[in-house]
TORGU-42081 format. One record per residue: residue number from 1; residue in three letters; x, y, z of N, C-alpha, C in turn. Coordinates in Angstrom, 2 decimals. Example, Ala and Ser with C-alpha at 12.3 -4.5 7.8 and 13.67 -1.06 7.14 Angstrom:
BEGIN
<pt n="1" res="Ala" n_X="13.19" n_Y="-5.69" n_Z="7.80" ca_X="12.30" ca_Y="-4.50" ca_Z="7.80" c_X="13.20" c_Y="-3.30" c_Z="7.80"/>
<pt n="2" res="Ser" n_X="12.85" n_Y="-2.25" n_Z="7.08" ca_X="13.67" ca_Y="-1.06" ca_Z="7.14" c_X="12.90" c_Y="0.03" c_Z="7.87"/>
END
This chain:
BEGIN
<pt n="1" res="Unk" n_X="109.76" n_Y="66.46" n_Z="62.94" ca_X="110.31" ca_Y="67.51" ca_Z="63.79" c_X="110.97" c_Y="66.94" c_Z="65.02"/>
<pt n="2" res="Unk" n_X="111.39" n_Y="65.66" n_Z="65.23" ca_X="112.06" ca_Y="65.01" ca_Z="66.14" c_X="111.25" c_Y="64.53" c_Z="67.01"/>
<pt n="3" res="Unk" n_X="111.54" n_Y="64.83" n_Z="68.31" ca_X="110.65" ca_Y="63.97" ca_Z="69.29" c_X="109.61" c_Y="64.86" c_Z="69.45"/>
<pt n="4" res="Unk" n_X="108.55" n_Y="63.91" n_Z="69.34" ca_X="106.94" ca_Y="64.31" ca_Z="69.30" c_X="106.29" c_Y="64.21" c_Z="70.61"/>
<pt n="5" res="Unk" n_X="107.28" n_Y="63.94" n_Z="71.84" ca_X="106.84" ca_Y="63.12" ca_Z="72.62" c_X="105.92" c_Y="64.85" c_Z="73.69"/>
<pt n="6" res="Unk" n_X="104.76" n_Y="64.25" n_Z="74.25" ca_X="104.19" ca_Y="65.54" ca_Z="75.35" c_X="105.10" c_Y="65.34" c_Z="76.39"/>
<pt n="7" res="Unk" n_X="105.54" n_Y="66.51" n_Z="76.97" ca_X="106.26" ca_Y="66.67" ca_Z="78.16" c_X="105.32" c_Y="67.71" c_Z="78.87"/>
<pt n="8" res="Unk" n_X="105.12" n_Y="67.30" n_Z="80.18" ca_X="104.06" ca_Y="68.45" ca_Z="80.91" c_X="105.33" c_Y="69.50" c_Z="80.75"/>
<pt n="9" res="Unk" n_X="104.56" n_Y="70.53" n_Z="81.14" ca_X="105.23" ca_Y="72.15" ca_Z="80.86" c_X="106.48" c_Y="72.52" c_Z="81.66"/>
<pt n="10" res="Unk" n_X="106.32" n_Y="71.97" n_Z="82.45" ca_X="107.83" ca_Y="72.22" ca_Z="83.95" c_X="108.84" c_Y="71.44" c_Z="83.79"/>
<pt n="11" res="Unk" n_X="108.92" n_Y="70.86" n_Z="82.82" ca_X="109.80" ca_Y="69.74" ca_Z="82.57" c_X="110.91" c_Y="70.03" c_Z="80.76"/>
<pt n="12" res="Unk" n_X="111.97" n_Y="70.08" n_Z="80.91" ca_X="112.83" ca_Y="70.38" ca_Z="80.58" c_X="113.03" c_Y="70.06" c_Z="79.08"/>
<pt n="13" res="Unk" n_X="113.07" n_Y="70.66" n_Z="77.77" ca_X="113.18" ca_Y="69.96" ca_Z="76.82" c_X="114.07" c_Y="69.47" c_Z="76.43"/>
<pt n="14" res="Unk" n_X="115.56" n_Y="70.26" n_Z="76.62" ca_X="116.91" ca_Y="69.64" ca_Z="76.89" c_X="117.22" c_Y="67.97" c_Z="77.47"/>
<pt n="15" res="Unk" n_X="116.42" n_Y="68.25" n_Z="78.50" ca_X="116.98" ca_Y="67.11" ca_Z="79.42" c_X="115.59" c_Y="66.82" c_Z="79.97"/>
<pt n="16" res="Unk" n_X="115.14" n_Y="65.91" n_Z="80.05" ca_X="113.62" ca_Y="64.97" ca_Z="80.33" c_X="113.45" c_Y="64.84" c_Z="81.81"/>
<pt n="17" res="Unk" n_X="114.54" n_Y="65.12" n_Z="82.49" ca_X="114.70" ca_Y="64.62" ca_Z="84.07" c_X="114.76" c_Y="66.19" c_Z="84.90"/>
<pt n="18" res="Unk" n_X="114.63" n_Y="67.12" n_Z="84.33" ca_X="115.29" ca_Y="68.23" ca_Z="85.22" c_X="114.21" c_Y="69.16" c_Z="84.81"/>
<pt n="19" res="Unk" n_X="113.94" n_Y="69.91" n_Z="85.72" ca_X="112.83" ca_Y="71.39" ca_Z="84.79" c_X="113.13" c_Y="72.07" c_Z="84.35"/>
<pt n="20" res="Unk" n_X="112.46" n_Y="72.98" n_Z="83.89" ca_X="112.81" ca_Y="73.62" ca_Z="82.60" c_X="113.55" c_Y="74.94" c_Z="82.95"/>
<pt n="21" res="Unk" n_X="114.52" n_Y="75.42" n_Z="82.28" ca_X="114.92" ca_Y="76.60" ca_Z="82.70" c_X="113.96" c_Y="77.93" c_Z="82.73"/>
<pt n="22" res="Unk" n_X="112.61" n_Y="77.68" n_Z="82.41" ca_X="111.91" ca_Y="78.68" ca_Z="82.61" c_X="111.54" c_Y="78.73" c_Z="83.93"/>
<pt n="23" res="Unk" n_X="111.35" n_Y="77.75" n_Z="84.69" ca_X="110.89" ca_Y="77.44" ca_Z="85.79" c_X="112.13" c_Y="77.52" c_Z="86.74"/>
<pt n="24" res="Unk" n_X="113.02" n_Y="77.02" n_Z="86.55" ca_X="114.51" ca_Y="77.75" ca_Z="87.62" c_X="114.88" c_Y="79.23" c_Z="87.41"/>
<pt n="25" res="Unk" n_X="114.17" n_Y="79.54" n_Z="86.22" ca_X="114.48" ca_Y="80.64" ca_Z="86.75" c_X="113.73" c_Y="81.66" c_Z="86.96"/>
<pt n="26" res="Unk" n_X="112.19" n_Y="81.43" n_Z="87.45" ca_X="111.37" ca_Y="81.93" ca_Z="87.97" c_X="111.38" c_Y="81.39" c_Z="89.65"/>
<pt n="27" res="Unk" n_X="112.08" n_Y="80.44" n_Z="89.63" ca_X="112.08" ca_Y="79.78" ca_Z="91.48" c_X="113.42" c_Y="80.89" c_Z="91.56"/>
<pt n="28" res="Unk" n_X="114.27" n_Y="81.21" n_Z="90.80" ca_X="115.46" ca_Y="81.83" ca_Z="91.03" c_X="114.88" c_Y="83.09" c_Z="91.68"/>
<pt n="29" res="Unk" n_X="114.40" n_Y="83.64" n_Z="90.39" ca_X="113.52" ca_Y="84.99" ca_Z="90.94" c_X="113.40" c_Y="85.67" c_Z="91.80"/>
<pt n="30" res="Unk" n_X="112.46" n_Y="84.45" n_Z="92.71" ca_X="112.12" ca_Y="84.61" ca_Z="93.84" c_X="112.95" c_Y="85.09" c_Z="94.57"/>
<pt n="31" res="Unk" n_X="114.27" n_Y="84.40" n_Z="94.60" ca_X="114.82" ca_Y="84.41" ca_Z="95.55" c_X="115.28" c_Y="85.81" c_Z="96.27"/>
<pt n="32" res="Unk" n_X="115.17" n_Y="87.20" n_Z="95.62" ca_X="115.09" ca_Y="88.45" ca_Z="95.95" c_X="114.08" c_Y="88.54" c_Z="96.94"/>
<pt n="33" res="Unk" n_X="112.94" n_Y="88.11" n_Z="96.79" ca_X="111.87" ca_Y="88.69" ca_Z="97.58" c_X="112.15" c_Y="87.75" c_Z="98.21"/>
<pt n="34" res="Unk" n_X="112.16" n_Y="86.25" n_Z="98.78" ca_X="112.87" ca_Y="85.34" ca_Z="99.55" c_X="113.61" c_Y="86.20" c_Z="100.91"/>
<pt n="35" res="Unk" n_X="114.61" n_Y="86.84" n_Z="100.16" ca_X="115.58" ca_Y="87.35" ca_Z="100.87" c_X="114.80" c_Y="88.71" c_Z="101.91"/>
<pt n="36" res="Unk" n_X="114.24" n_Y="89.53" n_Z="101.24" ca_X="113.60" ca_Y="90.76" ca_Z="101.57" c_X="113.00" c_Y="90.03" c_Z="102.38"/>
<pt n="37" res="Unk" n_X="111.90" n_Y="89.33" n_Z="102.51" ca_X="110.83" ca_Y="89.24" ca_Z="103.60" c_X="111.34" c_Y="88.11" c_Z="104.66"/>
<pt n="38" res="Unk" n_X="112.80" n_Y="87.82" n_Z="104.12" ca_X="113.82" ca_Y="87.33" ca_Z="105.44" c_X="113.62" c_Y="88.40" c_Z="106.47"/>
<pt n="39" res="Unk" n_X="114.56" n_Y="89.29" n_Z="105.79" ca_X="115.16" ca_Y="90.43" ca_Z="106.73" c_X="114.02" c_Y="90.91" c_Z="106.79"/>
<pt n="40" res="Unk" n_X="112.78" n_Y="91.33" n_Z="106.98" ca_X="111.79" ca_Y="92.08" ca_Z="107.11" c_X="111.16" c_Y="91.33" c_Z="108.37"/>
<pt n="41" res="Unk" n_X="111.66" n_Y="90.10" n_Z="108.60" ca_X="110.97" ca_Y="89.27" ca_Z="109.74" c_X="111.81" c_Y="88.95" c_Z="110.95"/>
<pt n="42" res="Unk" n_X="113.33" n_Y="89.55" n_Z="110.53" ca_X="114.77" ca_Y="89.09" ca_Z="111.37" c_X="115.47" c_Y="87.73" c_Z="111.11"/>
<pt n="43" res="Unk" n_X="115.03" n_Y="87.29" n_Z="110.06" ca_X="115.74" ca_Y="86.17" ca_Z="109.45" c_X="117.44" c_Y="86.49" c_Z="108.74"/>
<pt n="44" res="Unk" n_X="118.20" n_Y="85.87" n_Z="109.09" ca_X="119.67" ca_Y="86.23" ca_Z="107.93" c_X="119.57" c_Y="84.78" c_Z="106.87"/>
<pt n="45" res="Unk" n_X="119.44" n_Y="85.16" n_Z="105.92" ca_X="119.74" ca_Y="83.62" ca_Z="105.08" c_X="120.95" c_Y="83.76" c_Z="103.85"/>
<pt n="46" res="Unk" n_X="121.53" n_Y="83.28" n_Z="104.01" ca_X="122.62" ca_Y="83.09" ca_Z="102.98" c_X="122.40" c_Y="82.85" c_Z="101.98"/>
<pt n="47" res="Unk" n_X="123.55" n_Y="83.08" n_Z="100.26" ca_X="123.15" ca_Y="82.66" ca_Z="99.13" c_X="123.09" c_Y="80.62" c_Z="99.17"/>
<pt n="48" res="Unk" n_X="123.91" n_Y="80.05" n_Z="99.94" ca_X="123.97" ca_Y="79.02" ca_Z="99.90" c_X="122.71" c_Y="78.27" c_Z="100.64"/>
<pt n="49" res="Unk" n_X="121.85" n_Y="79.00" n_Z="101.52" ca_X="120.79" ca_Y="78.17" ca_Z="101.85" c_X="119.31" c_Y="78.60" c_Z="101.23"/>
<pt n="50" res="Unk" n_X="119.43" n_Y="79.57" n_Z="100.73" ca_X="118.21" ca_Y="80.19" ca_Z="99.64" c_X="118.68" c_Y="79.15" c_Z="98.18"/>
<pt n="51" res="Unk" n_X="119.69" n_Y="78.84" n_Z="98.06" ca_X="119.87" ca_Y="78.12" ca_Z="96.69" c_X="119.40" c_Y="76.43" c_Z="96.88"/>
<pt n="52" res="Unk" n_X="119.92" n_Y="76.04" n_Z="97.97" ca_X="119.10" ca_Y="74.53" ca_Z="99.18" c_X="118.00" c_Y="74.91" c_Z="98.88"/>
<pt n="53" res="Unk" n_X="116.72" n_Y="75.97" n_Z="98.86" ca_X="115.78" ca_Y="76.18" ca_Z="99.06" c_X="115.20" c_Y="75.67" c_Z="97.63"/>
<pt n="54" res="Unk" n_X="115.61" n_Y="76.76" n_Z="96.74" ca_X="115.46" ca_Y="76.50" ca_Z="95.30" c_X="115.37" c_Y="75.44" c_Z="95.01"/>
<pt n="55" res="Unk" n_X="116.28" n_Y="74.40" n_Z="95.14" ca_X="116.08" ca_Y="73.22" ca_Z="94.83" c_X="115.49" c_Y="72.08" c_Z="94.92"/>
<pt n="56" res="Unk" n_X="115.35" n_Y="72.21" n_Z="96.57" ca_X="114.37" ca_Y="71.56" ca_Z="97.13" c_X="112.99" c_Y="71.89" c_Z="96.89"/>
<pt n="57" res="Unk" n_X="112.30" n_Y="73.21" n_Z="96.26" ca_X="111.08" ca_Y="73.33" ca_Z="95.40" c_X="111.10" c_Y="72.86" c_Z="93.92"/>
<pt n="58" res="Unk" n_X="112.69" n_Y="72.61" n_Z="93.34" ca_X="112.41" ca_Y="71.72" ca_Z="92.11" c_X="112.17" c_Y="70.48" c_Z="92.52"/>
<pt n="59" res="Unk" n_X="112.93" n_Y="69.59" n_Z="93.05" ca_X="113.03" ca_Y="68.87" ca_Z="93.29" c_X="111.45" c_Y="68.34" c_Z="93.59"/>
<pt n="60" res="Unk" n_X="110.63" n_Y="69.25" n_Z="94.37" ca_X="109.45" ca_Y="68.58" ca_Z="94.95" c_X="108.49" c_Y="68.49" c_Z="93.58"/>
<pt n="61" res="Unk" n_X="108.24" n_Y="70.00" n_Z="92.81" ca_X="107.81" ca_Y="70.17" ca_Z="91.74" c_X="107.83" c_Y="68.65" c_Z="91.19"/>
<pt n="62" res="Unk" n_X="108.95" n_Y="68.46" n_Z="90.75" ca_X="108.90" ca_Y="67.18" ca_Z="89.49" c_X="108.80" c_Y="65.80" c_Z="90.52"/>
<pt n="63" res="Unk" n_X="108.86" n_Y="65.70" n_Z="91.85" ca_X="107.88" ca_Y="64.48" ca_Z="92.54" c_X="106.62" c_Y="64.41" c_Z="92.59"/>
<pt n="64" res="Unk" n_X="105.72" n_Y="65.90" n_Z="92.83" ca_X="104.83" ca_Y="66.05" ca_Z="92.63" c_X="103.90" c_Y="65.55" c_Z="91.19"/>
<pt n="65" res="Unk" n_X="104.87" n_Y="66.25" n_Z="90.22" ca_X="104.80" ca_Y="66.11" ca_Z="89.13" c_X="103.99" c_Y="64.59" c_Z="88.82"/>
<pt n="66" res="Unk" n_X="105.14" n_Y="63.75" n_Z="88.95" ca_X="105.74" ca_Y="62.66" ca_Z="88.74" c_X="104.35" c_Y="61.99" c_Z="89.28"/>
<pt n="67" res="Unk" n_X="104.18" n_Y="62.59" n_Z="90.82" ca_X="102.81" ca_Y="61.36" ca_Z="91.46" c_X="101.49" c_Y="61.80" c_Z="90.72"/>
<pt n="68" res="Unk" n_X="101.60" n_Y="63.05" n_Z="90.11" ca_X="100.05" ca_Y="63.31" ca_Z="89.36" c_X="100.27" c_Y="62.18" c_Z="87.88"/>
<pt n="69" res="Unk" n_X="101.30" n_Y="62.45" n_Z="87.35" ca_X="101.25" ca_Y="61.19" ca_Z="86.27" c_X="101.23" c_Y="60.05" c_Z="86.42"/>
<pt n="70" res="Unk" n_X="101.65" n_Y="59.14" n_Z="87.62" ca_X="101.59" ca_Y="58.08" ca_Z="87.40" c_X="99.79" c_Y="57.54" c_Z="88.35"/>
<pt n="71" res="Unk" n_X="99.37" n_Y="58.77" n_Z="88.68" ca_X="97.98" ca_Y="58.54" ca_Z="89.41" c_X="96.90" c_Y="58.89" c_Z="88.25"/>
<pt n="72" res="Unk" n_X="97.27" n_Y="59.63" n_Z="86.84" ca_X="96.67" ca_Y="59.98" ca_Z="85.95" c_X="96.49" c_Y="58.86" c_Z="84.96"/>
<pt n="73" res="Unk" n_X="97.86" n_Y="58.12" n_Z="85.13" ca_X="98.26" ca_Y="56.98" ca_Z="84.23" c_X="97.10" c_Y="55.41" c_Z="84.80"/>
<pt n="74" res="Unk" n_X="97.17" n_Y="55.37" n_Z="86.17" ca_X="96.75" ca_Y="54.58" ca_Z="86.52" c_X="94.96" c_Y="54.94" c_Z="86.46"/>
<pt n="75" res="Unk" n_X="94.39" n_Y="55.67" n_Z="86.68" ca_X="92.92" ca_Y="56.14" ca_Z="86.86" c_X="92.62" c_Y="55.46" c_Z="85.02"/>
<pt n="76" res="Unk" n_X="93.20" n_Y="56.01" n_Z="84.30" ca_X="93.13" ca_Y="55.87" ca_Z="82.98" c_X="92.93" c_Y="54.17" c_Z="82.03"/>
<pt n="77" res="Unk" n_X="94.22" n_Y="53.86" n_Z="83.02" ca_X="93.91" ca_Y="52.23" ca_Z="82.74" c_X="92.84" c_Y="51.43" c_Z="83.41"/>
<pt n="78" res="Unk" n_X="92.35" n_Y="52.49" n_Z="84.72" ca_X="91.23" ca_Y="51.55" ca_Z="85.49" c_X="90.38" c_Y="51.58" c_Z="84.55"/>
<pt n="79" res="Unk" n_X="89.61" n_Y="52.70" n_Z="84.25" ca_X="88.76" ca_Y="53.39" ca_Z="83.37" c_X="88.75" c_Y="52.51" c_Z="82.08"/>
<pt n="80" res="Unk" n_X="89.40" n_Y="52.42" n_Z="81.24" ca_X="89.60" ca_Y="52.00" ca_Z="80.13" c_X="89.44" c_Y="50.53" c_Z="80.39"/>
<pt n="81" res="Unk" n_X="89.75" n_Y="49.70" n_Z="81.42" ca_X="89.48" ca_Y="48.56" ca_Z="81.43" c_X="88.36" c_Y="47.94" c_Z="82.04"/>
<pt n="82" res="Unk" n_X="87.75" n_Y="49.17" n_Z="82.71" ca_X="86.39" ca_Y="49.17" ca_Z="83.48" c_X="85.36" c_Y="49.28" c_Z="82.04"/>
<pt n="83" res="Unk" n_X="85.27" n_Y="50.12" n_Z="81.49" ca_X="84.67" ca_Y="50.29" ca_Z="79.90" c_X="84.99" c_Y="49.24" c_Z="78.94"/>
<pt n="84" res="Unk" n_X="85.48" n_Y="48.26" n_Z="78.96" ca_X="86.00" ca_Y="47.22" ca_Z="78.39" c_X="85.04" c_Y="46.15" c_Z="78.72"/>
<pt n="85" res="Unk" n_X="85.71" n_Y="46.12" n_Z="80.39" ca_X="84.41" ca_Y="44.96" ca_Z="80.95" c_X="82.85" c_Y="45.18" c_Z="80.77"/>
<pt n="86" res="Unk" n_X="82.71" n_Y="46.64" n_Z="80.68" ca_X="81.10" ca_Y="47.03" ca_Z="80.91" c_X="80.55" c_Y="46.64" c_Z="78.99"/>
<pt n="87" res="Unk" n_X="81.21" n_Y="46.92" n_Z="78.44" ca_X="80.70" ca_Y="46.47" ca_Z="76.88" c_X="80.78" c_Y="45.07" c_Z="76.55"/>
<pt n="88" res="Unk" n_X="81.50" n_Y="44.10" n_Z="77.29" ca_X="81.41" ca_Y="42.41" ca_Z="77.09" c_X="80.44" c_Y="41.85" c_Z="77.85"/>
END
């Protein structure tokens, strides 16, 4: 069935580097109520800096992402090589 490979869930099947369009367009979403509880506070925000916004929560998403895997990756190899030493 092609690539078998696990991709955590926020992460794009199209494209390996970008999230998934389910997830842009639930950050999209937002961006209605974004807007509403602007103006509900005296904020004006534009489509061009609510879309800055958007991105900059993908963007963090898949750094975030990114530092839970390679801190998942690493715990894993401690572990595994800690259990290695403890059986010799």
């Amino acid at each position: 069935m092609g690539d078998e490979t696990k991709r955590p869930w926020y992460i794009s099947v199209a494209d390996g580097q970008s999230l998934s369009l389910t997830v842009k367009g639930l950050l999209t979403g937002l961006v209605p109520i974004a807007v509403l509880v602007a103006k509900s506070i005296g904020l004006d925000l534009g489509s061009d800096e609510l879309n800055a916004i958007v991105n900059q929560i993908s963007d963090l998403i898949l750094a975030v992402g990114g530092v839970i895997s390679i801190a998942a990756t690493i715990t894993g190899a401690v572990r595994k090589l800690y259990y290695k030493l403890k059986q010799d």
